[in-house]
PDB file as gemmi writes it, atoms N, CA and C in Angstrom:
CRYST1    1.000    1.000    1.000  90.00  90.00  90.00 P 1                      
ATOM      1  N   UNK A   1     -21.540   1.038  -7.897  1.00  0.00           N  
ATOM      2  CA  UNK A   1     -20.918  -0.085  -7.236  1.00  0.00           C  
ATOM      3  C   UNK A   1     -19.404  -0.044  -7.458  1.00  0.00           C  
ATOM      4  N   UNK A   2     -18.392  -0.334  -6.875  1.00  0.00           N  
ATOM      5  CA  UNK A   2     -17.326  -0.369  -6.460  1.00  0.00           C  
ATOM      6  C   UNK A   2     -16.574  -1.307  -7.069  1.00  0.00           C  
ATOM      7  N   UNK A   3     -15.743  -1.324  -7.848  1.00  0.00           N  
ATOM      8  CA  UNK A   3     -14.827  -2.541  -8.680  1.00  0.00           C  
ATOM      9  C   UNK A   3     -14.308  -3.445  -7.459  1.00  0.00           C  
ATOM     10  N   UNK A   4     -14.353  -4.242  -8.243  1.00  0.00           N  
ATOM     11  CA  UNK A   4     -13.447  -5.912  -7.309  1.00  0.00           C  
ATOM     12  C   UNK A   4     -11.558  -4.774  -6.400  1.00  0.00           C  
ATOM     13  N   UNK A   5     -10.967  -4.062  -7.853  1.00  0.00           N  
ATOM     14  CA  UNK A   5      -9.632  -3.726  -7.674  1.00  0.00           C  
ATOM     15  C   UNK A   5      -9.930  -2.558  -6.487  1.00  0.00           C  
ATOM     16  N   UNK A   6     -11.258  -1.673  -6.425  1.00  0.00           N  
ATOM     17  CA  UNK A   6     -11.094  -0.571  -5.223  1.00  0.00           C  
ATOM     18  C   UNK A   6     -11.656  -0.934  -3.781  1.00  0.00           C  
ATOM     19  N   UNK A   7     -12.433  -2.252  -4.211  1.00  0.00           N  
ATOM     20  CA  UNK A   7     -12.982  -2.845  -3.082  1.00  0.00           C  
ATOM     21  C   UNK A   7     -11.580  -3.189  -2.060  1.00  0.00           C  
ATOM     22  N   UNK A   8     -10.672  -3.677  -2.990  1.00  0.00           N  
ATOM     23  CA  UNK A   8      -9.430  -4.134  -2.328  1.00  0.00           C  
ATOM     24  C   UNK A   8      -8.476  -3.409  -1.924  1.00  0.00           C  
ATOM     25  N   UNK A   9      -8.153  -2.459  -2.499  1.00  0.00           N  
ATOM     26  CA  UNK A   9      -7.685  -1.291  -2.226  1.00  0.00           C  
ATOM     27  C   UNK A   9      -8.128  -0.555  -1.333  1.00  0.00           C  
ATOM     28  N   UNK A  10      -9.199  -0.066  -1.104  1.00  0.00           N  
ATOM     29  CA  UNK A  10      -9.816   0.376   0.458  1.00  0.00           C  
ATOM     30  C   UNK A  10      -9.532  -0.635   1.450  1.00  0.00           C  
ATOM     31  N   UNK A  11      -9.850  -1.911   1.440  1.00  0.00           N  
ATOM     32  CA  UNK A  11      -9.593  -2.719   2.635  1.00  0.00           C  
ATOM     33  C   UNK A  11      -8.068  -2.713   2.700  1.00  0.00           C  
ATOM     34  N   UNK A  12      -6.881  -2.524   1.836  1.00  0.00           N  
ATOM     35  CA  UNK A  12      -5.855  -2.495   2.006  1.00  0.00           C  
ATOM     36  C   UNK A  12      -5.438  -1.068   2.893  1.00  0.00           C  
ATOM     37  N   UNK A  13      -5.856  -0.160   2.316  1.00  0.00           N  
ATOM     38  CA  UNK A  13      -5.886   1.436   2.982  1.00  0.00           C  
ATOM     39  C   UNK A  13      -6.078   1.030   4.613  1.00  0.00           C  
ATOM     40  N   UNK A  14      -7.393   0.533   4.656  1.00  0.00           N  
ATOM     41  CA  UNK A  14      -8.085   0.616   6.018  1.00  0.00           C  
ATOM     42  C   UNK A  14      -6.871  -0.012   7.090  1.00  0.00           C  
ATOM     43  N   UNK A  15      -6.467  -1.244   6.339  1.00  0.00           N  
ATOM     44  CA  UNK A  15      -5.751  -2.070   7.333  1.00  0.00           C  
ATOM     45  C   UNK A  15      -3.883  -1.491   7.305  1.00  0.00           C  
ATOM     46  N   UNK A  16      -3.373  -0.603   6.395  1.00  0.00           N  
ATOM     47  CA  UNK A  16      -2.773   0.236   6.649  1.00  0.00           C  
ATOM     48  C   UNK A  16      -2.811   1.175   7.582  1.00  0.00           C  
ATOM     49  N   UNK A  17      -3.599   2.236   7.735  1.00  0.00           N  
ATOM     50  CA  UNK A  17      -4.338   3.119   8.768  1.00  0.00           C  
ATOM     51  C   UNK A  17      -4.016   2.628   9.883  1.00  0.00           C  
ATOM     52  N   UNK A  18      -4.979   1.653   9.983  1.00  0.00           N  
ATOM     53  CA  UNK A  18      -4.846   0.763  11.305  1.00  0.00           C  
ATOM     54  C   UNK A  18      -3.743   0.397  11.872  1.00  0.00           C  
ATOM     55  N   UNK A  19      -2.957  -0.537  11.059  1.00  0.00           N  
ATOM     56  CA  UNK A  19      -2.157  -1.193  11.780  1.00  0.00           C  
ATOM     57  C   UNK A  19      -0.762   0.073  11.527  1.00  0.00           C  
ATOM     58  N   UNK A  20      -0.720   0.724  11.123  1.00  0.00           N  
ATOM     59  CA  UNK A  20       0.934   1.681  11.013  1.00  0.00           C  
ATOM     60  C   UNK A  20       0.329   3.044  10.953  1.00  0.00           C  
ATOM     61  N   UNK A  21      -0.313   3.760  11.304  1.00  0.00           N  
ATOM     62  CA  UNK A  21      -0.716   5.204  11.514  1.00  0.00           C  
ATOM     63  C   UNK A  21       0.208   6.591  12.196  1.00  0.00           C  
ATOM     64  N   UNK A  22       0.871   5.772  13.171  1.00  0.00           N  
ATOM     65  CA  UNK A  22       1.763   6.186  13.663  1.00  0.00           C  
ATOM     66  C   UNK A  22       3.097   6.602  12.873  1.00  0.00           C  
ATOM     67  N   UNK A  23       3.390   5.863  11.718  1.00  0.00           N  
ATOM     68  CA  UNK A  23       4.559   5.761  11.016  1.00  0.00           C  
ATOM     69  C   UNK A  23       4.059   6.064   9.123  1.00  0.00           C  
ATOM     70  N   UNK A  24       2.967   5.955   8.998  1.00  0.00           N  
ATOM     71  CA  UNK A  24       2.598   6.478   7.760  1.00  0.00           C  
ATOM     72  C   UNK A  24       1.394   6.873   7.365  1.00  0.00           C  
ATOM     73  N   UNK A  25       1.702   8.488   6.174  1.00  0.00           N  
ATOM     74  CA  UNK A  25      -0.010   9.184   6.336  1.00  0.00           C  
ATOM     75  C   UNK A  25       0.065   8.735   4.613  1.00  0.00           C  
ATOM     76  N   UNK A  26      -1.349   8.513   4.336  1.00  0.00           N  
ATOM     77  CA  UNK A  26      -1.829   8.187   2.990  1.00  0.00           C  
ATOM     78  C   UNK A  26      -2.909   9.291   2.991  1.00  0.00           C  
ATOM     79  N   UNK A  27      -2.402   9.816   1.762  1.00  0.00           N  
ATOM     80  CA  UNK A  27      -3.464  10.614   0.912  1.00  0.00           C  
ATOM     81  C   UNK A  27      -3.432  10.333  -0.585  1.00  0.00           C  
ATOM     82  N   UNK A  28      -4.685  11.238  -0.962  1.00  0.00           N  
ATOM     83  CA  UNK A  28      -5.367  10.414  -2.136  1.00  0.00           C  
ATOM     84  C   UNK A  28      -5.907  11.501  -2.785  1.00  0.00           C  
ATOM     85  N   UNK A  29      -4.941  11.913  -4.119  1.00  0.00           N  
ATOM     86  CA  UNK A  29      -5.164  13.389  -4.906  1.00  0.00           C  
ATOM     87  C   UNK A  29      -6.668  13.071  -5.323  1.00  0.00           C  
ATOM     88  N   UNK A  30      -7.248  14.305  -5.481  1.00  0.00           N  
ATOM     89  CA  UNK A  30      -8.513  14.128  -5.809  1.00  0.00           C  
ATOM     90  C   UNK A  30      -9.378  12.167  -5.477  1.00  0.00           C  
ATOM     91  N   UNK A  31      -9.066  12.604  -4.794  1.00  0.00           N  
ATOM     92  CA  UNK A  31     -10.147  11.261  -3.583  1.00  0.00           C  
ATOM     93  C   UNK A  31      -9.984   9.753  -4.654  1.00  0.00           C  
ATOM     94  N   UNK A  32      -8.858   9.839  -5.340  1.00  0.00           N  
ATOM     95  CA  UNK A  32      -8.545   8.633  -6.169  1.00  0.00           C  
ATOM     96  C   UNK A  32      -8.263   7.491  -5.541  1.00  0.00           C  
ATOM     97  N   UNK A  33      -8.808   6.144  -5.298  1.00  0.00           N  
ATOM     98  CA  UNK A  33      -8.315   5.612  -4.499  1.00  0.00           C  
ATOM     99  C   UNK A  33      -7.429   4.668  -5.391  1.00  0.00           C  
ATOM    100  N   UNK A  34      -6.727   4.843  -6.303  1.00  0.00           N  
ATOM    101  CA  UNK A  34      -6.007   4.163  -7.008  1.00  0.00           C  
ATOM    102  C   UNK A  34      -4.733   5.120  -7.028  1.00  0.00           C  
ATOM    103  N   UNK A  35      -4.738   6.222  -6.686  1.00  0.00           N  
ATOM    104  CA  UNK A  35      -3.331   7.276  -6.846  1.00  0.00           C  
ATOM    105  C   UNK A  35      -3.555   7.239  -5.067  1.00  0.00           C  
ATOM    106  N   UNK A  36      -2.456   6.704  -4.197  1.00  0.00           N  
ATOM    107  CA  UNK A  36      -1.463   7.098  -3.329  1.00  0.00           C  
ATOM    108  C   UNK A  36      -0.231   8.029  -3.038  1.00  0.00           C  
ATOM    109  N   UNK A  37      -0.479   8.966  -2.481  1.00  0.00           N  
ATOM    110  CA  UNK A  37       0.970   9.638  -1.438  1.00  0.00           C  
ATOM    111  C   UNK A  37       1.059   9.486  -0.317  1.00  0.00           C  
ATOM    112  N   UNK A  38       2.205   8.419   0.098  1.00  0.00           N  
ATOM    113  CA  UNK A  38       2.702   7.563   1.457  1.00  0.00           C  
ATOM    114  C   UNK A  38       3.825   8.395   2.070  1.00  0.00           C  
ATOM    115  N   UNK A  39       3.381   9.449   3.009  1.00  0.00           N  
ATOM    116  CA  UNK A  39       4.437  10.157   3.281  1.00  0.00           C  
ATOM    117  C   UNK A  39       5.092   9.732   4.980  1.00  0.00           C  
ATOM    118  N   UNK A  40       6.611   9.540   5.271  1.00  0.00           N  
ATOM    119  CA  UNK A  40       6.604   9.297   6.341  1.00  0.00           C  
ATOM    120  C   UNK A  40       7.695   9.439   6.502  1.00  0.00           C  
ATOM    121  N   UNK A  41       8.891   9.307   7.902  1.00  0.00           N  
ATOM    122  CA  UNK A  41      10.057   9.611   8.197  1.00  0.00           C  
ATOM    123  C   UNK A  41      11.007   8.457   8.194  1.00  0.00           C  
ATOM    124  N   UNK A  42      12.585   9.120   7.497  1.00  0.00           N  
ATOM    125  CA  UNK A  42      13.711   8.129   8.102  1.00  0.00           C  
ATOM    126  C   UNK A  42      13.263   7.547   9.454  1.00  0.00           C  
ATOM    127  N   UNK A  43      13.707   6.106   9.822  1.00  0.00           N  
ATOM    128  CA  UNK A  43      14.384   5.096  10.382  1.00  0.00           C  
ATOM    129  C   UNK A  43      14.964   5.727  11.690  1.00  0.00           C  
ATOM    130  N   UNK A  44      14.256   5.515  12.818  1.00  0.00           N  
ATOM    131  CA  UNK A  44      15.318   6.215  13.887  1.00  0.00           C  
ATOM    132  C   UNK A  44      16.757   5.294  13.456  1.00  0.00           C  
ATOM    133  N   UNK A  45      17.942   5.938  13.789  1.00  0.00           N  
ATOM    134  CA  UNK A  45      18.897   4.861  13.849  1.00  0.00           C  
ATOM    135  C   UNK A  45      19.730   5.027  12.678  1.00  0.00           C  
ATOM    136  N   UNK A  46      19.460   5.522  12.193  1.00  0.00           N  
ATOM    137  CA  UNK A  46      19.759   5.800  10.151  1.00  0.00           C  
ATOM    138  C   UNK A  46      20.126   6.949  10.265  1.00  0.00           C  
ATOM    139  N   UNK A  47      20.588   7.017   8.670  1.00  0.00           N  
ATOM    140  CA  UNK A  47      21.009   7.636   7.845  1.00  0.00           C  
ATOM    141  C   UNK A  47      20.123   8.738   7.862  1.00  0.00           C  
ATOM    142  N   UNK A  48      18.862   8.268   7.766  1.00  0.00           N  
ATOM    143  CA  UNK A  48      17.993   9.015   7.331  1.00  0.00           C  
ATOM    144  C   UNK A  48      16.921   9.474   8.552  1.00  0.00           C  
ATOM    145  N   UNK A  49      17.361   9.349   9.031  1.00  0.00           N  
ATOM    146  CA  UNK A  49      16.193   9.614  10.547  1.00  0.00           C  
ATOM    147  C   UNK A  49      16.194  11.230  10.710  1.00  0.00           C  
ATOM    148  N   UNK A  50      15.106  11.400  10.534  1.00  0.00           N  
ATOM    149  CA  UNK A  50      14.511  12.631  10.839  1.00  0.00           C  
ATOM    150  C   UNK A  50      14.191  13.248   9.282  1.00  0.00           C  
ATOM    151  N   UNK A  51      14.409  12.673   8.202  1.00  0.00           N  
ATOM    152  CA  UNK A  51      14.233  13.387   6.798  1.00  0.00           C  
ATOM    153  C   UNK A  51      12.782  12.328   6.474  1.00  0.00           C  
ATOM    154  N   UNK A  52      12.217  13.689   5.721  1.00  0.00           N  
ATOM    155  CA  UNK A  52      10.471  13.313   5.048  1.00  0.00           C  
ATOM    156  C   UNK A  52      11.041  12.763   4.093  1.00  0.00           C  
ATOM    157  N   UNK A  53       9.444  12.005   3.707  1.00  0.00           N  
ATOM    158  CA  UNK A  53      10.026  10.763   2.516  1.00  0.00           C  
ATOM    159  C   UNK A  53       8.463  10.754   1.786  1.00  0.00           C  
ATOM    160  N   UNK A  54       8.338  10.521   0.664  1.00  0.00           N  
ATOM    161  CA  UNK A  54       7.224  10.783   0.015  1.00  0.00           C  
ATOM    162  C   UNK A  54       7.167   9.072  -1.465  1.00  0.00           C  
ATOM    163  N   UNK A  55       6.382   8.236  -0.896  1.00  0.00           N  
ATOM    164  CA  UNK A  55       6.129   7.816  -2.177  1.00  0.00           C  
ATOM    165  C   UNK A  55       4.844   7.445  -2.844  1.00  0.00           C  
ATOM    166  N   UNK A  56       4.841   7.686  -4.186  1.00  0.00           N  
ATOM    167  CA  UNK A  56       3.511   7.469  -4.886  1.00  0.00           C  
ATOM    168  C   UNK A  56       3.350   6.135  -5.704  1.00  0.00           C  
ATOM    169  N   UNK A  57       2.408   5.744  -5.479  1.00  0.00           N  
ATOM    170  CA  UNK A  57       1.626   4.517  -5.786  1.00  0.00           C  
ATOM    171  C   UNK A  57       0.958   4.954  -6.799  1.00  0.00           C  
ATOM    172  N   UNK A  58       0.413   4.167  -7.939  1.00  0.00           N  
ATOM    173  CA  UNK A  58      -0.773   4.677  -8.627  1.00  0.00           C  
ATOM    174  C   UNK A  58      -0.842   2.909  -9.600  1.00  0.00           C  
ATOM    175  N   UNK A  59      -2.124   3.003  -8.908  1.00  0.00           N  
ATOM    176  CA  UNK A  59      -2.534   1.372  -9.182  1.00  0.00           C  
ATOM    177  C   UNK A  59      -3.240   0.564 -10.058  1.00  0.00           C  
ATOM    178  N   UNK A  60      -3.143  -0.053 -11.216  1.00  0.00           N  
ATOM    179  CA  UNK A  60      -3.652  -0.120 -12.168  1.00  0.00           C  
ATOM    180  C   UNK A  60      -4.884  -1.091 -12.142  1.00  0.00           C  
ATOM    181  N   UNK A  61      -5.867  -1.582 -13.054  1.00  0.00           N  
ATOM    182  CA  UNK A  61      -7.030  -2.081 -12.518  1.00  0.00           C  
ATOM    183  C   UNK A  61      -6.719  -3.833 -12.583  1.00  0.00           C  
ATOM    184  N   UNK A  62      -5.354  -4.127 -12.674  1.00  0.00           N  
ATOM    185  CA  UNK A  62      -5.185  -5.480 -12.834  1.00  0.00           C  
ATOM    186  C   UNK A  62      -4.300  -5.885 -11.009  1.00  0.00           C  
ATOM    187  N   UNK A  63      -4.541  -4.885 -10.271  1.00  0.00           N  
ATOM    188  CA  UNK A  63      -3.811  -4.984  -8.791  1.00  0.00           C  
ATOM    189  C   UNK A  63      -4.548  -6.126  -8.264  1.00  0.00           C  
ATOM    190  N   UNK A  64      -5.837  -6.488  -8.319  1.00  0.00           N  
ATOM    191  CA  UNK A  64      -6.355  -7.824  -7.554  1.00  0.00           C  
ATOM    192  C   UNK A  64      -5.734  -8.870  -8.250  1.00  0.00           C  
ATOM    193  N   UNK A  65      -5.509  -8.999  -9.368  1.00  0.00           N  
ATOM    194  CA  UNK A  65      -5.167 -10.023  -9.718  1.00  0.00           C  
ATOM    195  C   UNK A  65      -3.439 -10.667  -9.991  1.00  0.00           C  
ATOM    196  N   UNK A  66      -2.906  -9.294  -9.882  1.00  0.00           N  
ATOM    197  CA  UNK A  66      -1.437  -9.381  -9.497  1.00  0.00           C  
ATOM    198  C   UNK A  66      -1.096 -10.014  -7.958  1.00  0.00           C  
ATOM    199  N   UNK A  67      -2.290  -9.445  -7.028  1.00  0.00           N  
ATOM    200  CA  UNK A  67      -2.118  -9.765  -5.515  1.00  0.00           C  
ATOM    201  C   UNK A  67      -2.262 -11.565  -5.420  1.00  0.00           C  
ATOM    202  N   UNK A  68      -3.425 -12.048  -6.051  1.00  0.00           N  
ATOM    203  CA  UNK A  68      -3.543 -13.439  -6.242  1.00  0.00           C  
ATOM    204  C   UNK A  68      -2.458 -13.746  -6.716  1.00  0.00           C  
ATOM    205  N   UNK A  69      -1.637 -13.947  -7.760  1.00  0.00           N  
ATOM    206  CA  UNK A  69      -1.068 -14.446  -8.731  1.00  0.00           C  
ATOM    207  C   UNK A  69       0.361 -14.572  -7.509  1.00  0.00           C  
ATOM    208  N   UNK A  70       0.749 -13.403  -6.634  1.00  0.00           N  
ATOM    209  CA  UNK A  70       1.777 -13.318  -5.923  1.00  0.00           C  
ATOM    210  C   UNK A  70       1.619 -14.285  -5.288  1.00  0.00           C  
ATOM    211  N   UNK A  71       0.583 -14.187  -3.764  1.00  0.00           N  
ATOM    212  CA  UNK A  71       0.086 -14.956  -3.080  1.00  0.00           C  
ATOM    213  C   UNK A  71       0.339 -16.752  -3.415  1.00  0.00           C  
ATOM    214  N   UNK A  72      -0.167 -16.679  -4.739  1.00  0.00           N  
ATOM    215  CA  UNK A  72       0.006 -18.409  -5.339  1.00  0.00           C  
ATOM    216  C   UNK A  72       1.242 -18.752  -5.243  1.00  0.00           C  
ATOM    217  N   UNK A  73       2.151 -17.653  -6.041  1.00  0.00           N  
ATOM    218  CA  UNK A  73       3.201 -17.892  -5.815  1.00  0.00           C  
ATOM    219  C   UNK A  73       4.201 -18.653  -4.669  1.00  0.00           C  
ATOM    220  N   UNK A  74       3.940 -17.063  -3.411  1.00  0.00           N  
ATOM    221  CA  UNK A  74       4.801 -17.902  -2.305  1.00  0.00           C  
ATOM    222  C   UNK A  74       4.119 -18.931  -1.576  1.00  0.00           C  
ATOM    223  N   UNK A  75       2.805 -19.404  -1.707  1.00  0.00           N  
ATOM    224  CA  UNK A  75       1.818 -20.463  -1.384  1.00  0.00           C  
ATOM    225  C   UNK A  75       2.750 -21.761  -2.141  1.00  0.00           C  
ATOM    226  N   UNK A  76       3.174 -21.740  -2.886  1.00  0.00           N  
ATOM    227  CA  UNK A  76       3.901 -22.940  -3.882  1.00  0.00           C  
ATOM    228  C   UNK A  76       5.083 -23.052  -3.240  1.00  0.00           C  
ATOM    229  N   UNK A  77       5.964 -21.696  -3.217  1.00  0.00           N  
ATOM    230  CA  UNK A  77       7.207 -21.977  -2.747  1.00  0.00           C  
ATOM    231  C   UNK A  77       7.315 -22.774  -1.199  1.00  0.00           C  
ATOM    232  N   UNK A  78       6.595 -22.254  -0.643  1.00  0.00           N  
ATOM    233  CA  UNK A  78       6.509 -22.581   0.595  1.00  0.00           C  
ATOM    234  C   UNK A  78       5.936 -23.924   1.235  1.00  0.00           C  
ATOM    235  N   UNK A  79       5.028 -24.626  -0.048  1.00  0.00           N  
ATOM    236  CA  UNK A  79       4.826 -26.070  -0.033  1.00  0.00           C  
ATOM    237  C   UNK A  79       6.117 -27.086  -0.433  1.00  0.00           C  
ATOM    238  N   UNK A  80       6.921 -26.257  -1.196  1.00  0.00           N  
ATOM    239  CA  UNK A  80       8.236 -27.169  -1.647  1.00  0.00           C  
ATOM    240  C   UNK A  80       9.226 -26.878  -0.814  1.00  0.00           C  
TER     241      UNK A  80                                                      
END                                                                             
């Protein structure tokens, strides 16, 4: 069975995929779904347009509960 933190992490993947595919590839060293490489291009318009860009994620098992804790956060700010 699947932890609460990879359950979330796949649905995060999925809805990445989905919605930006065009603009970013995720892979996953040895099929880790907690280690990310987000590789994708400069910014038309930029500095950087047309140069590869590579960043790694690697996600610890307290990520669901960092995601809540954020969430509350701007949920508060945004009531005041």
């Amino acid at each position: 069975m699947q932890s609460r933190m990879a359950k979330r992490l796949q649905k995060d993947l999925e809805q990445m995929q989905k919605a930006y595919a065009d603009q970013f590839n995720v892979r996953m060293p040895n099929n880790d779904i907690k280690h990310w490489i987000v590789a994708f291009e400069g910014a038309k318009g930029t500095l950087y347009q047309g140069e590869k860009f590579e960043l790694q994620f690697k996600f610890s098992n307290e990520y669901v509960e960092l995601l809540i804790l954020i969430q509350l956060f701007f949920l508060m700010k945004l009531a005041n």
